[in-house]
MIKENU-253412 format. One line per 3 residues: their letters; for each residue x, y, z of N, C-alpha, C. Coordinates in Angstrom, 3 decimals, decimal comma. Layout:
<nodes>
A) X:Y:Z:X:Y:Z:X:Y:Z  ...
</nodes>
This chain:
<nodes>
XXX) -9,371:76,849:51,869:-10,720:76,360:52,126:-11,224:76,989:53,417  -12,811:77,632:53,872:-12,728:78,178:54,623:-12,996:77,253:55,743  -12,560:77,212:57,058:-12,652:76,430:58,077:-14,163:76,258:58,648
XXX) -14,361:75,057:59,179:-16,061:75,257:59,680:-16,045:75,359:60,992  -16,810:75,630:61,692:-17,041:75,966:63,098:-17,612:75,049:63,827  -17,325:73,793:64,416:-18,268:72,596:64,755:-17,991:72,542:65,723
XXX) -19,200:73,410:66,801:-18,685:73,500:67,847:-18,847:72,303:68,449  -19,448:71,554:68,001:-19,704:69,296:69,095:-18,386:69,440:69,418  -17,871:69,600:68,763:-16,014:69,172:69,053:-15,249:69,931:70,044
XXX) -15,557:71,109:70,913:-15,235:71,601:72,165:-16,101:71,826:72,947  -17,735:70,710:72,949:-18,242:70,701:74,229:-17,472:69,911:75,114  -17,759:70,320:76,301:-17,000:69,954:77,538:-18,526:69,008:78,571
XXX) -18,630:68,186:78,782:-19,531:67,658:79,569:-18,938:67,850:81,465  -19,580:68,517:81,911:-18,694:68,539:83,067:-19,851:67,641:84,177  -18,816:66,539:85,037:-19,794:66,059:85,610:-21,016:66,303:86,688
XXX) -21,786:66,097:87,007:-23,010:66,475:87,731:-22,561:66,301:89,291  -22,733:67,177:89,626:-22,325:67,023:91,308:-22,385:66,051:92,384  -21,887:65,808:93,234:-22,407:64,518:93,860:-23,654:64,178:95,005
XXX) -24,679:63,380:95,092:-25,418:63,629:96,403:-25,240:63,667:97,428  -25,633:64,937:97,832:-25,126:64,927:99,567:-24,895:63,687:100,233  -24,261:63,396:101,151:-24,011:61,851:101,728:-25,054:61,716:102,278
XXX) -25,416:60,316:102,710:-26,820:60,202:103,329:-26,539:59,326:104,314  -25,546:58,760:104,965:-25,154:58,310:106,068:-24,133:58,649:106,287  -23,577:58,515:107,820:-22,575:58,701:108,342:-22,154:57,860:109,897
XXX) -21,023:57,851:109,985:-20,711:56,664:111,314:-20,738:55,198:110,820  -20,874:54,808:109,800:-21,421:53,187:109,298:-20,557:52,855:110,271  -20,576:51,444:110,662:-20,115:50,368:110,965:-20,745:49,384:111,183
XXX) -20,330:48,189:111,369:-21,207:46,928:111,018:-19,988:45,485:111,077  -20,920:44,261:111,621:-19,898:42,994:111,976:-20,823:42,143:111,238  -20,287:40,620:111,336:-20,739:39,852:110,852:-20,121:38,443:111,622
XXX) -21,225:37,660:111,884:-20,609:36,688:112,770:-21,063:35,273:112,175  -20,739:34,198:112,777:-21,433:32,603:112,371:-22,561:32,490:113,752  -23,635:31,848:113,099:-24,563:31,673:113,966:-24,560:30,291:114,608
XXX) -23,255:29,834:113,980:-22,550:28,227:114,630:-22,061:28,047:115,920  -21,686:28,980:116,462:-20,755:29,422:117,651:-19,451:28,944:117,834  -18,785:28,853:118,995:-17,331:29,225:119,159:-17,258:27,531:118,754
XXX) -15,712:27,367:118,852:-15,273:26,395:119,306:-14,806:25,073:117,892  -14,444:24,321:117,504:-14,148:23,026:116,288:-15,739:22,788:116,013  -16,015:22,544:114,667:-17,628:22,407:114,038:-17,544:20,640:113,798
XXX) -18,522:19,985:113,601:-18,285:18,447:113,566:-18,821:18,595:111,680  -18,017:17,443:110,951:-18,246:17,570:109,480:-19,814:17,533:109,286  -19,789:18,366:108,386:-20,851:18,558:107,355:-21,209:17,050:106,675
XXX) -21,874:16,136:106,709:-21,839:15,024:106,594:-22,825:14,727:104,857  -23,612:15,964:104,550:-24,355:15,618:103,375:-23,961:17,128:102,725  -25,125:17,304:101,958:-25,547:18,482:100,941:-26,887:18,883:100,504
XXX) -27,068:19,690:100,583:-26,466:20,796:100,805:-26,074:21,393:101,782  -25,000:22,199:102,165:-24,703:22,927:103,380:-25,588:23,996:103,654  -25,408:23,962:105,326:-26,502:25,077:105,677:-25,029:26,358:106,019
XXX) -25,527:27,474:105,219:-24,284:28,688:105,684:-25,680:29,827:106,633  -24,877:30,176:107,609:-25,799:31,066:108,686:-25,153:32,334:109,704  -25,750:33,532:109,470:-24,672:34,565:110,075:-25,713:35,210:110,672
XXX) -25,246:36,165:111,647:-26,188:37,545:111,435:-25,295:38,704:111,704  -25,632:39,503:111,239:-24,775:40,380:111,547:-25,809:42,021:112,087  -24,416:43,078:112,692:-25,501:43,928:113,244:-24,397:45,264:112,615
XXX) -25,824:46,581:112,296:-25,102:47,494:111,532:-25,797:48,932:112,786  -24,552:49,804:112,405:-25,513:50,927:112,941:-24,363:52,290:112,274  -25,584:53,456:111,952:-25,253:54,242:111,111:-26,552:55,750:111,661
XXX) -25,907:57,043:111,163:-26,630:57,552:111,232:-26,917:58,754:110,021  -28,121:58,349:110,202:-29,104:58,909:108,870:-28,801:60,483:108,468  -28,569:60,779:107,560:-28,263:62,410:107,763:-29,575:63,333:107,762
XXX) -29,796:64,643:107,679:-31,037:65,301:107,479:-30,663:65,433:105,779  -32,499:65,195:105,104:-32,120:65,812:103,416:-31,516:64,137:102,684  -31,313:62,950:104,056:-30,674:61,806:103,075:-31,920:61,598:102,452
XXX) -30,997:60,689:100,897:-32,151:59,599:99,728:-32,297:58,674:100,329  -33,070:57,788:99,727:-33,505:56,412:100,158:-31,948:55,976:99,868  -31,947:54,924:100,667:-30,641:54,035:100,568:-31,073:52,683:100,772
XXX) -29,784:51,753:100,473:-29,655:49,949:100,923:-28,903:49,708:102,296  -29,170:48,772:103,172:-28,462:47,978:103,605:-28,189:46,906:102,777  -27,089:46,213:102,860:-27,314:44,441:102,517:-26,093:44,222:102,579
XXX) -26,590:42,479:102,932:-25,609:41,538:103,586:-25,736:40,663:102,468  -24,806:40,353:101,387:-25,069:39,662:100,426:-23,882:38,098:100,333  -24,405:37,233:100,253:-23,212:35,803:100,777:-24,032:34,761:99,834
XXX) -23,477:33,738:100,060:-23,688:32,368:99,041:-25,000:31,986:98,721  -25,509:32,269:99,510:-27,156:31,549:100,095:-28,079:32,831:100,257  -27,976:33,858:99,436:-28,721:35,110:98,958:-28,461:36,142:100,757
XXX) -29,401:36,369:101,356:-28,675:37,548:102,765:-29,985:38,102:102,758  -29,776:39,295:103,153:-30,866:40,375:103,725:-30,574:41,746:103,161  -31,669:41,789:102,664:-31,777:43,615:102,207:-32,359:44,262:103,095
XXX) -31,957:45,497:103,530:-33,359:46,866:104,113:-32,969:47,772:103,119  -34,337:48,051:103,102:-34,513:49,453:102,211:-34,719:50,737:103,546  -33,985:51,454:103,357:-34,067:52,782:104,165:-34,763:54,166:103,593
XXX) -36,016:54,455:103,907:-36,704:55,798:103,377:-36,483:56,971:104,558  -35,743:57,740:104,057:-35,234:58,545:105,265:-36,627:59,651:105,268  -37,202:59,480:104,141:-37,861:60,692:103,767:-39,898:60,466:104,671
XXX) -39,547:58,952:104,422:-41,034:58,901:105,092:-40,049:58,337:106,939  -39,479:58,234:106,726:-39,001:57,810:108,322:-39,104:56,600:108,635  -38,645:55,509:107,711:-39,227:53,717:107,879:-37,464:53,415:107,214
XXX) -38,209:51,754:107,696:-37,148:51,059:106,874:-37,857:49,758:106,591  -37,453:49,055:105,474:-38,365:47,341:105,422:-37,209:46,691:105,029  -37,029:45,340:105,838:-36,048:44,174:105,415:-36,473:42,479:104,956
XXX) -35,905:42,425:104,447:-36,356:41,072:103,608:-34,867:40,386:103,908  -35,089:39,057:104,579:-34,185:37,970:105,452:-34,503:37,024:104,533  -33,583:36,159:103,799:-33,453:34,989:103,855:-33,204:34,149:104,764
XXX) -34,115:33,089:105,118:-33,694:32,187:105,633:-35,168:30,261:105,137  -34,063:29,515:105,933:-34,929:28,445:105,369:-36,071:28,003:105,745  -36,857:27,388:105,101:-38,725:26,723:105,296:-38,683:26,017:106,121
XXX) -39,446:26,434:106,670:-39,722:25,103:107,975:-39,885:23,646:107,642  -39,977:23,375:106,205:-39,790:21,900:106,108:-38,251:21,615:106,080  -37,743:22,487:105,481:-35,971:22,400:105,438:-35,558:22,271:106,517
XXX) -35,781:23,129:107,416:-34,976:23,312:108,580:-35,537:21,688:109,548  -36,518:20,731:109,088:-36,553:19,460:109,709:-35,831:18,545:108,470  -35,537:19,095:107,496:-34,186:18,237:106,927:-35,478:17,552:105,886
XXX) -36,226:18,330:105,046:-37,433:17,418:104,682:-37,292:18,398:103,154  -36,710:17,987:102,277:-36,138:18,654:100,933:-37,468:18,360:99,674  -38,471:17,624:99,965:-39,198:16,693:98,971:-39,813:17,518:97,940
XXX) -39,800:18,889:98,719:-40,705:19,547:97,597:-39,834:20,705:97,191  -38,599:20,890:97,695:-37,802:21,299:97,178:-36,841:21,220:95,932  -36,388:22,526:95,156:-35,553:22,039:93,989:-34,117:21,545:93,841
XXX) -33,437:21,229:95,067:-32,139:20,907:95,636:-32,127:19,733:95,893  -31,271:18,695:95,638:-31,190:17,466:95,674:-30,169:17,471:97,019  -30,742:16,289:98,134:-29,956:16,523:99,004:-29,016:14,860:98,689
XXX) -27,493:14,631:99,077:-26,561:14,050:98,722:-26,185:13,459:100,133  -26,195:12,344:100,185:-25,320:11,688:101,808:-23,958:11,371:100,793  -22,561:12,052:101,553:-21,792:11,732:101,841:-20,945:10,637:101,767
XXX) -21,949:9,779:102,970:-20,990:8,424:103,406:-21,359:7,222:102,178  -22,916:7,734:101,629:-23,322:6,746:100,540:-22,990:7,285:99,343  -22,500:8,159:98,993:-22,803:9,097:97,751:-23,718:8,959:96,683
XXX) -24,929:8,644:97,504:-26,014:9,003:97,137:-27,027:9,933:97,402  -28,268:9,942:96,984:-29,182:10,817:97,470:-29,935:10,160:98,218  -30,683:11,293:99,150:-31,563:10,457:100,586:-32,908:10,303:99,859
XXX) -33,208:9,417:100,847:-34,303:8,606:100,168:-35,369:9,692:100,368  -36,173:9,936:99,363:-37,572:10,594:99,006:-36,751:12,871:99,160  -35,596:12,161:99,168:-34,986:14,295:99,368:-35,057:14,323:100,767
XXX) -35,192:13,582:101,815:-35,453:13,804:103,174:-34,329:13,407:103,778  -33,657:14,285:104,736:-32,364:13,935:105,850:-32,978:13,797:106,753  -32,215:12,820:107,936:-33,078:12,021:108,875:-32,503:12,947:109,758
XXX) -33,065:13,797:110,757:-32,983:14,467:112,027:-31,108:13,841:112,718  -31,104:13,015:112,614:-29,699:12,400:113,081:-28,630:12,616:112,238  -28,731:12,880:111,020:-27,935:13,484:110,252:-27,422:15,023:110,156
XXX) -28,034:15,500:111,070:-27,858:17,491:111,265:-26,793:17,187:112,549  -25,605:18,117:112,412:-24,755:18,457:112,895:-25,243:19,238:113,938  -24,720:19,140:115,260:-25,097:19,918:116,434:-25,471:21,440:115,763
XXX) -24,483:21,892:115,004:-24,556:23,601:115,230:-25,316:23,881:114,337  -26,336:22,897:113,329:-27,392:23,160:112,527:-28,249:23,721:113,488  -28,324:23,037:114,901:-29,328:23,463:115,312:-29,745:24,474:116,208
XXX) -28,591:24,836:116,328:-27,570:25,691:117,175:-28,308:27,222:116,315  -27,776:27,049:114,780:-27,824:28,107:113,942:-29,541:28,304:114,117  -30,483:27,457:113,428:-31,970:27,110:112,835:-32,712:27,838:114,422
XXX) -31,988:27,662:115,484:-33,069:28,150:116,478:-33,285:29,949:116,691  -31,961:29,966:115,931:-31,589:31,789:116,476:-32,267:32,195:115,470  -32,994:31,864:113,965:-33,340:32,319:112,780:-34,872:32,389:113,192
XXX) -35,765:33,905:112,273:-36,947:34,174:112,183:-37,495:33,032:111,021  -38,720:32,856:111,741:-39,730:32,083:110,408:-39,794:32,808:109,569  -40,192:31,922:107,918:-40,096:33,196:106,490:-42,000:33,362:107,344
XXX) -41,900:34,550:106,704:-43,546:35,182:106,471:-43,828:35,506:105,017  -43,323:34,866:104,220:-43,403:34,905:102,698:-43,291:33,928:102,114  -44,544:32,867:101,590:-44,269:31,274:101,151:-43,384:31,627:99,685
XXX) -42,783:30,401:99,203:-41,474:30,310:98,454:-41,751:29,096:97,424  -43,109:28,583:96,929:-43,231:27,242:96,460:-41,892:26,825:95,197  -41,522:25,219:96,019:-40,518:25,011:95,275:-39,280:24,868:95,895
XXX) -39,154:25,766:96,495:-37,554:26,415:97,268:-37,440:26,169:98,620  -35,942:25,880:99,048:-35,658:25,236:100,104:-35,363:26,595:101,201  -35,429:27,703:100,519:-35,700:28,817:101,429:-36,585:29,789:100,822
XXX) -37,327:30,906:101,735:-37,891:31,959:101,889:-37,872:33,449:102,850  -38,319:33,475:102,735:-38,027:34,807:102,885:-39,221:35,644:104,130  -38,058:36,111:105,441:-38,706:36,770:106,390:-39,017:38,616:106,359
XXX) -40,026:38,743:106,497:-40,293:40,251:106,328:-40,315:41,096:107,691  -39,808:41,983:107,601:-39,845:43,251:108,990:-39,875:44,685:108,289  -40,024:45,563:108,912:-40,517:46,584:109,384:-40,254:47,212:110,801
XXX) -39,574:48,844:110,593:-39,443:49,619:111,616:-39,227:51,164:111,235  -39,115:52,123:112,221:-38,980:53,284:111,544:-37,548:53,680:112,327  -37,418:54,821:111,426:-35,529:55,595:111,553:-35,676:56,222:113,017
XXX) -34,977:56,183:114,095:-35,512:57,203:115,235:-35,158:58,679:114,848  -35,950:59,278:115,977:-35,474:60,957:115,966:-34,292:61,073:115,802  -33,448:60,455:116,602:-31,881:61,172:116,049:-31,331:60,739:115,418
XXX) -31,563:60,026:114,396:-31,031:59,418:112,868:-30,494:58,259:113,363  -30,245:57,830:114,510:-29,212:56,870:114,610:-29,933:55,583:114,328  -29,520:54,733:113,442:-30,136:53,523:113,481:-29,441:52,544:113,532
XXX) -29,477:51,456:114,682:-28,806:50,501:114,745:-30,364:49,184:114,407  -29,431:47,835:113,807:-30,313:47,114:113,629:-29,681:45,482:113,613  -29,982:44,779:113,998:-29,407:43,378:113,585:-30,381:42,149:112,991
XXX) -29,824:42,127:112,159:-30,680:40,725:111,366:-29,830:39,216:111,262  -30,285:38,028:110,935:-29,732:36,847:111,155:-30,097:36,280:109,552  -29,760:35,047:108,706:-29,961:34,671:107,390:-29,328:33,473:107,855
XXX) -30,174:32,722:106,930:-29,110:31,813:106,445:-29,977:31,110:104,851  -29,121:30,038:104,654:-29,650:29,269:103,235:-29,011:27,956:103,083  -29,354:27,219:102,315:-28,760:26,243:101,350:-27,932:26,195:100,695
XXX) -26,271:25,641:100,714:-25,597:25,780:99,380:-25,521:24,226:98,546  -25,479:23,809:97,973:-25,141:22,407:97,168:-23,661:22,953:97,033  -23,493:21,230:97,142:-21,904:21,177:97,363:-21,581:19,841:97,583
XXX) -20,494:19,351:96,651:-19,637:17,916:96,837:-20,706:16,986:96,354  -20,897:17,206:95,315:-21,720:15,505:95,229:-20,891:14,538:94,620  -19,162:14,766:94,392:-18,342:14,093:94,452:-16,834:14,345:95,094
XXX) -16,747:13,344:95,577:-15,526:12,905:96,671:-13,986:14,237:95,714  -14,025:14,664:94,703:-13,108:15,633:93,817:-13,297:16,811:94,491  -14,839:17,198:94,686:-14,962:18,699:94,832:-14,789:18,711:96,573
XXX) -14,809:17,737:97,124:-14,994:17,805:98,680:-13,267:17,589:99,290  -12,055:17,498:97,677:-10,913:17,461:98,364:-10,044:18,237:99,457  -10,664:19,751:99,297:-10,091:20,238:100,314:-10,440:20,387:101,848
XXX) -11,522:19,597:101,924:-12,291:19,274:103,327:-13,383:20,269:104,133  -13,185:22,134:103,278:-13,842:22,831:103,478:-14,618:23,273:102,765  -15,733:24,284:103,324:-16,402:24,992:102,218:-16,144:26,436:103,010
XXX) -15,815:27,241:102,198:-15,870:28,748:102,836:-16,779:29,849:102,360  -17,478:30,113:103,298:-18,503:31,094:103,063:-18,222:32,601:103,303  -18,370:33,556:102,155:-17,587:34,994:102,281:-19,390:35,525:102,100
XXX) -19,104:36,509:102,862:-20,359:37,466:103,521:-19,562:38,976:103,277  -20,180:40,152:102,563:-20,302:41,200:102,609:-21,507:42,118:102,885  -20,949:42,817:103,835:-22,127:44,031:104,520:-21,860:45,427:103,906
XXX) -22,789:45,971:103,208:-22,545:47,145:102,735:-23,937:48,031:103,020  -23,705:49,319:103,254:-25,024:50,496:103,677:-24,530:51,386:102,624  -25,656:52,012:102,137:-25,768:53,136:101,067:-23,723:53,207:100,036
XXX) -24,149:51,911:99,596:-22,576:51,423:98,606:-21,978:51,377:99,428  -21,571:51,645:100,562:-20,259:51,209:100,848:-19,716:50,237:101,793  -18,999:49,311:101,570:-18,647:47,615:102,332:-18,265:48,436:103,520
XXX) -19,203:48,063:104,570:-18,403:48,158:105,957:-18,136:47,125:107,103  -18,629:46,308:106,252:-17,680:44,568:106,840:-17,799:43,477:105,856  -16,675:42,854:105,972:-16,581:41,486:105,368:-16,062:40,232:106,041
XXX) -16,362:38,929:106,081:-15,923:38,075:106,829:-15,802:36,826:105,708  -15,522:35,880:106,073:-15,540:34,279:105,527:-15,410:33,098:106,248  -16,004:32,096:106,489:-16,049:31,148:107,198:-16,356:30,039:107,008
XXX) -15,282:28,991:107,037:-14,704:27,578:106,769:-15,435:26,735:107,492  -16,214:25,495:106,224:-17,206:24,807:107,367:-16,846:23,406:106,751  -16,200:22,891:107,625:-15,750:21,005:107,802:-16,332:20,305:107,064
XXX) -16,241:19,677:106,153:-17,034:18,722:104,663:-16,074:17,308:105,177  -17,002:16,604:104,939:-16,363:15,535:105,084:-15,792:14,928:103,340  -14,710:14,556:103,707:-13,799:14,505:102,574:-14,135:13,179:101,360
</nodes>
């Protein structure tokens, strides 16, 4: 029989080259915006988780647009990096100024006391119920400049450009809402741990996690 010639069957796809790198030097931390020292229990719910962290990297000549982001429980912060127009724009989570006075009512999160295991009356936590380092965290955070109807957070906007010598360092702060423990089962191990990853143009160049006191 005479043989057929099909050549589909020894194409070779060879892969497409890679893009020049578009940063270099990354590095980057990530901290609690709680500060040093033993935290006093988390006494309701939802928990407030709060970091900021600071990155610096430098831009190559010829880089693509790239990401920052700090991505954790309670959503984080993106920048978008345009190397090409010479900017960058970041979008911060953090919480509404009715939240951050402990005032949930028009929010979609049910807030939970603890000691009653119930919910607070009308979604509202009474100012005496926030743990020192709530407030500790809530003062170091930007107001959102982006309303959020509904939601117990929103979202802060910035803007800056790349300098002349590519180097860009930058630090941003977040935080959010997590729900958590609305029974005495899920609150057995006494913590909640919050894991935070920082990554620039794909690649993780910090990670942290941090254990916050629930009352049991």
């Amino acid at each position: 029989a005479p043989m057929t010639d099909n050549r589909e069957l020894h194409r070779v796809n060879l892969p497409l080259p890679a893009p020049p790198p578009g940063v270099s030097n990354a590095t980057g931390a990530i901290e609690s915006l709680f500060g040093p020292g033993p935290l006093a229990l988390a006494p309701w719910s939802p928990l407030l988780v709060a970091v900021r962290f600071n990155v610096s990297l430098t831009v190559l000549p010829g880089a693509r647009p790239f990401n920052i982001a700090l991505k954790g429980p309670a959503e984080g912060v993106t920048v978008k990096v345009d190397p090409q127009a010479g900017t960058w724009t970041a979008a911060a989570t953090v919480p509404t100024a009715a939240t951050c006075a402990g005032d949930f009512s028009s929010a979609s999160l049910t807030t939970w006391d603890f000691t009653s295991g119930a919910p607070f009356v009308a979604n509202i936590v009474p100012a005496n119920q926030f743990p020192p380092y709530y407030f500790t965290a809530l003062e170091y955070l930007p107001m959102p400049n982006m309303s959020s109807p509904g939601q117990a957070v929103a979202l802060a906007h910035s803007a800056g450009v790349i300098p002349a010598s590519g180097v860009l360092a930058l630090e941003f702060a977040t935080a959010g809402w997590v729900p958590f423990g609305t029974t005495a089962s899920e609150r057995a191990a006494g913590t909640y741990s919050a894991v935070f990853t920082l990554s620039a143009a794909d690649t993780q160049v910090a990670r942290a996690s941090f254990d916050l006191p629930v009352t049991p």
